[in-house]
Wavefront OBJ file of the C-alpha trace (Angstrom):
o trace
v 137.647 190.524 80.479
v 134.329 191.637 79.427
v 132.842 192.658 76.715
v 133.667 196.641 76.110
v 131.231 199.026 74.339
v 133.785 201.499 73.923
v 136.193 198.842 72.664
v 133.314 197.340 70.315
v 132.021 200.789 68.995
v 135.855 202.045 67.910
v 134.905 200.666 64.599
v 131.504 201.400 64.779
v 130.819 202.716 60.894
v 132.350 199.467 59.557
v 130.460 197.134 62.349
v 127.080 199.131 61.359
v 127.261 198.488 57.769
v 126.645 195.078 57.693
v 123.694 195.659 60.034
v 122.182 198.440 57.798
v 122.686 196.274 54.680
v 120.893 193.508 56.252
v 117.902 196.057 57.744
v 117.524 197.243 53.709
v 116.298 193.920 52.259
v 113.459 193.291 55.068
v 110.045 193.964 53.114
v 108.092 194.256 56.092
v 105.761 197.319 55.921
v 104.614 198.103 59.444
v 105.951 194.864 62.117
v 104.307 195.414 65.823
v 106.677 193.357 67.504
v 110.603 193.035 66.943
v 113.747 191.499 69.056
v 116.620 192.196 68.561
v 118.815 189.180 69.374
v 122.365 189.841 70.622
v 121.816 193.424 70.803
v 125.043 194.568 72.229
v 125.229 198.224 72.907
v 121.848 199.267 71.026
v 122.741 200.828 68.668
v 121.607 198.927 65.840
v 118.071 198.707 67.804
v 117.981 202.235 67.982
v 117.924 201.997 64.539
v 115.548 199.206 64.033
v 113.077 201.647 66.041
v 113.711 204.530 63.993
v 112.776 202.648 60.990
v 109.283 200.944 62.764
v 108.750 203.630 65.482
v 105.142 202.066 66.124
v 106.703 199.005 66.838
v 106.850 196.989 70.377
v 110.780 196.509 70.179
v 112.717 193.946 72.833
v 116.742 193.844 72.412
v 118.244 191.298 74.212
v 121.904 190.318 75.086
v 123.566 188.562 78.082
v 126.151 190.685 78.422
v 125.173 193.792 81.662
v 128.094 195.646 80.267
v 126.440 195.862 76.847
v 123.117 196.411 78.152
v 124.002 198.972 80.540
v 125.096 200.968 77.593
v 121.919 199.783 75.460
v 119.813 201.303 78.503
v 120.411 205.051 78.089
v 118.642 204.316 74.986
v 115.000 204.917 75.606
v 111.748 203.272 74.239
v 113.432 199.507 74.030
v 112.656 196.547 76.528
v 116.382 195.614 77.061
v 116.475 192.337 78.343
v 119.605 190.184 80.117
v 119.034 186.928 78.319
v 121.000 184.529 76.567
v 120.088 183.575 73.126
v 121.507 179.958 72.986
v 118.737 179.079 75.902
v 115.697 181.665 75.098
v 112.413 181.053 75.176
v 109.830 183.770 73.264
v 107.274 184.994 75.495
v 105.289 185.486 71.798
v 105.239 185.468 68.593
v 107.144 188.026 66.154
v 106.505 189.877 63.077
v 110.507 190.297 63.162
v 113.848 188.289 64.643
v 116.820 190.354 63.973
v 120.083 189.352 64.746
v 123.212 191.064 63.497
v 126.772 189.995 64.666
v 125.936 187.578 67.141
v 124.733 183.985 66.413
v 128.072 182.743 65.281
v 129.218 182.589 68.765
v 126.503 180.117 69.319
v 126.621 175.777 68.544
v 123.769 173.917 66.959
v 122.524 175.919 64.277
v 120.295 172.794 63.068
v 118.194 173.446 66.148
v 118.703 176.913 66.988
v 117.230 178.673 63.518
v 114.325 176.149 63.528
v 113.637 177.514 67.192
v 113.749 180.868 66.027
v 111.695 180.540 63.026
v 108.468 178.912 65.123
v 108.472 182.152 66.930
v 107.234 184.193 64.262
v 103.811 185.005 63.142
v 102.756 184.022 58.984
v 104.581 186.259 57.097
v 107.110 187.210 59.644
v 110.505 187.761 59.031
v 114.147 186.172 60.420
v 116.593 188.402 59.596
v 120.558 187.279 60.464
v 124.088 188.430 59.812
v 127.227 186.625 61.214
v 130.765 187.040 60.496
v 131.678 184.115 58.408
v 136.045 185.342 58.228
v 137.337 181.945 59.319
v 139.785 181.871 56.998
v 141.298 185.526 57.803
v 144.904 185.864 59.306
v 143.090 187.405 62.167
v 141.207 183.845 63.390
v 143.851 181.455 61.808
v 146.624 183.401 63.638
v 144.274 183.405 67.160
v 143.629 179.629 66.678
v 147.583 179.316 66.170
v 148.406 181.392 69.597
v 146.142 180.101 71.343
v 147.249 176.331 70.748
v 150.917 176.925 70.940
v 151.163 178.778 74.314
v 151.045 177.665 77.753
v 147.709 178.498 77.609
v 146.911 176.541 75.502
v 145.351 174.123 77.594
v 142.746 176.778 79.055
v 141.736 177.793 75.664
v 141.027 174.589 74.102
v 137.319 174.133 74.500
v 137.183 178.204 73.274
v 138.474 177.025 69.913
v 135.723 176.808 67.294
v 136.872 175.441 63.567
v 133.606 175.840 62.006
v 130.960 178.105 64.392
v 129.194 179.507 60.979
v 127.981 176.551 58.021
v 127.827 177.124 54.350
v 125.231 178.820 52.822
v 123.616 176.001 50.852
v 123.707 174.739 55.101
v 121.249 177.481 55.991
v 119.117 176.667 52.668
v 118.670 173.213 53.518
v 117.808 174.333 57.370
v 115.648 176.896 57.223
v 113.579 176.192 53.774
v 110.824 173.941 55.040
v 110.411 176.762 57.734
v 110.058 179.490 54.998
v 107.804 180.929 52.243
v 110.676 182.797 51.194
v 114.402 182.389 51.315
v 117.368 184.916 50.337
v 120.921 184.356 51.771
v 123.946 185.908 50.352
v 127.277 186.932 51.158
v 129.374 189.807 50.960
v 133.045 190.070 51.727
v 133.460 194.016 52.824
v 137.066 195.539 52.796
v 137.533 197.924 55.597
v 140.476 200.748 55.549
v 141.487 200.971 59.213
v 143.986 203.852 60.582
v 145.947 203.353 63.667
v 149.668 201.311 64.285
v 147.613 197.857 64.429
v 143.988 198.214 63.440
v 142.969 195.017 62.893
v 144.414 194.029 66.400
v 142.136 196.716 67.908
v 139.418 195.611 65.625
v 139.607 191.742 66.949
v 140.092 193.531 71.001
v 136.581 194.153 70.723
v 135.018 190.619 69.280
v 137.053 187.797 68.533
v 139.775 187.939 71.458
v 136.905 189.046 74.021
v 136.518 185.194 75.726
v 139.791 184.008 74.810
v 141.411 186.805 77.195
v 138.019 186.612 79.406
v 139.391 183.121 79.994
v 143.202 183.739 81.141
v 144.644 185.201 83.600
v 147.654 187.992 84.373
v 150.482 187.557 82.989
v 149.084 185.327 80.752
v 146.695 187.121 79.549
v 148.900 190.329 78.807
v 151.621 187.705 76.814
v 148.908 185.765 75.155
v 147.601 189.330 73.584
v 151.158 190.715 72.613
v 152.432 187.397 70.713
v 148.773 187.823 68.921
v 149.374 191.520 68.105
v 152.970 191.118 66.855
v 151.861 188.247 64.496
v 148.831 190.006 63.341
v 150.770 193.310 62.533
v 153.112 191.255 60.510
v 150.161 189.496 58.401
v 148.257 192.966 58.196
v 150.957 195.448 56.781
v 150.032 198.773 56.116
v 149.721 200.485 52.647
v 151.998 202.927 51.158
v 149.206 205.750 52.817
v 149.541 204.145 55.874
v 145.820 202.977 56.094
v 145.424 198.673 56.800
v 143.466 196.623 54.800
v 140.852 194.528 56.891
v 138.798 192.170 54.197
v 136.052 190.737 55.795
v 133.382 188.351 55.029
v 129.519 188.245 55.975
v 126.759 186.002 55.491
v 123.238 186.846 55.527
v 119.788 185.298 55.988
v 116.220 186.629 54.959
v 113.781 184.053 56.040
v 109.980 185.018 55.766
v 107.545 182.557 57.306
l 1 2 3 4 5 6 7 8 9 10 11 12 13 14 15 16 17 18 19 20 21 22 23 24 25 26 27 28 29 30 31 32 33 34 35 36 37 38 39 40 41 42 43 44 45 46 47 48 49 50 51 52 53 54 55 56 57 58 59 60 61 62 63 64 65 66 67 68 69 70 71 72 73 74 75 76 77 78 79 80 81 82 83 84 85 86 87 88 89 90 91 92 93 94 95 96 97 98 99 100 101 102 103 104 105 106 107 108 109 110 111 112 113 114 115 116 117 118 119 120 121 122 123 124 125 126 127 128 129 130 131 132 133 134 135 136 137 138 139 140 141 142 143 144 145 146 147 148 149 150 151 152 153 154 155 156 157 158 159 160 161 162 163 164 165 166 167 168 169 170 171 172 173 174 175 176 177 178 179 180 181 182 183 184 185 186 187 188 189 190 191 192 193 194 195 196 197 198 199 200 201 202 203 204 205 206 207 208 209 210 211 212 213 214 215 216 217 218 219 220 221 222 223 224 225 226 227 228 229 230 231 232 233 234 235 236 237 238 239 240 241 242 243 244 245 246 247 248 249 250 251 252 253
């Protein structure tokens, strides 16, 4: 299963928000050359170019489903790349990444790479999902280790992809002039029979059913939607409740 724009945009307000709440605490004034790291579909780059329009923007993701959507999007260098293996072809006045670096080991090394690729006074700029502790991952960890499947998901299964805060401090601060990191936990109001289902159909459950096969995949996906609907009961107006916690970096070089 690949990823799916459509499937990934179906909450697109509540995935953008983040993204725009990250983009509002960069200082820069006028950056000539941005990436945007884990792009997905583009539209958050769009966005990033609306903001800098003289800017030399490069959005890169290594998924060609994603970037075949990010394409009809002009003015961008889209890129197929993956981020856990690239190498800057320069050096940056800005390294965005919203939404994707969790799904990626080895932070220690990683951010450090990152940071060396921008110029003095450049600025990394990351947001990752940091929900762990949700019903919607403790319940897909739970599925996914109790099935017959289980053995095929194993090595998918990742406890602790995203460190604590004071973590990313003690990382990235003798890389940086400047430090902010924060968090915010955001509570979404989803519509829909089992929103939070749909929500995770389009991140969180995209390589555990990539991984399995019919009619695994279909059962795997069902037991995970009953439980979920059961742990995600809708209010007296109908609407779900979806809380949902962020982190966020500001590094400046």
């Amino acid at each position: 299963m690949p990823w799916n724009p459509q499937q990934y945009l179906s909450y697109g307000n509540e995935r953008l928000r983040p993204a725009l709440d990250l983009m509002a605490r960069i200082k820069l004034a006028a950056p000539q050359g941005i990436v945007d790291i884990g792009c997905g579909p583009g539209n958050v780059t769009a966005i990033l170019r609306e903001r800098w329009p003289d800017a030399t923007i490069t959005g890169i993701d290594n998924s060609p489903e994603m970037l075949n959507a990010a394409r009809k999007i002009d003015g961008i260098d889209w890129q197929l790349a993956d981020a856990a293996t690239w190498q800057p072809e320069r050096q940056y006045d800005l390294i965005f990444s919203n939404a994707a670096l969790h799904w990626l080991d080895q932070h220690e090394q990683l951010f450090p790479h990152l940071a060396q690729a921008l110029n003095p006074g450049g600025c990394l700029a990351i947001q990752m999902p940091r929900n762990l502790a949700s019903a919607s991952h403790i319940i897909a960890r739970e599925v996914a280790q109790s099935g017959p499947w289980r053995e095929t998901l194993a090595l998918l299964l990742r406890e602790a992809p995203v460190h604590e805060p004071a973590d990313y401090y003690r990382i990235l601060t003798p890389r940086a002039e400047q430090l902010d990191i924060w968090e915010t936990e955001y509570l979404h109001i989803l519509g829909g029979e089992n929103p939070v289902a749909d929500w995770t159909r389009g991140s969180l459950l995209v390589p555990l059913l990539a991984a399995l096969a019919e009619p695994q995949r279909s059962a795997f996906e069902a037991e995970y939607r009953r439980r979920l609907q059961a742990a995600y009961r809708a209010q007296a107006d109908g609407q779900t409740l979806f809380p949902f916690r962020r982190i966020f970096i500001i590094a400046v070089r």
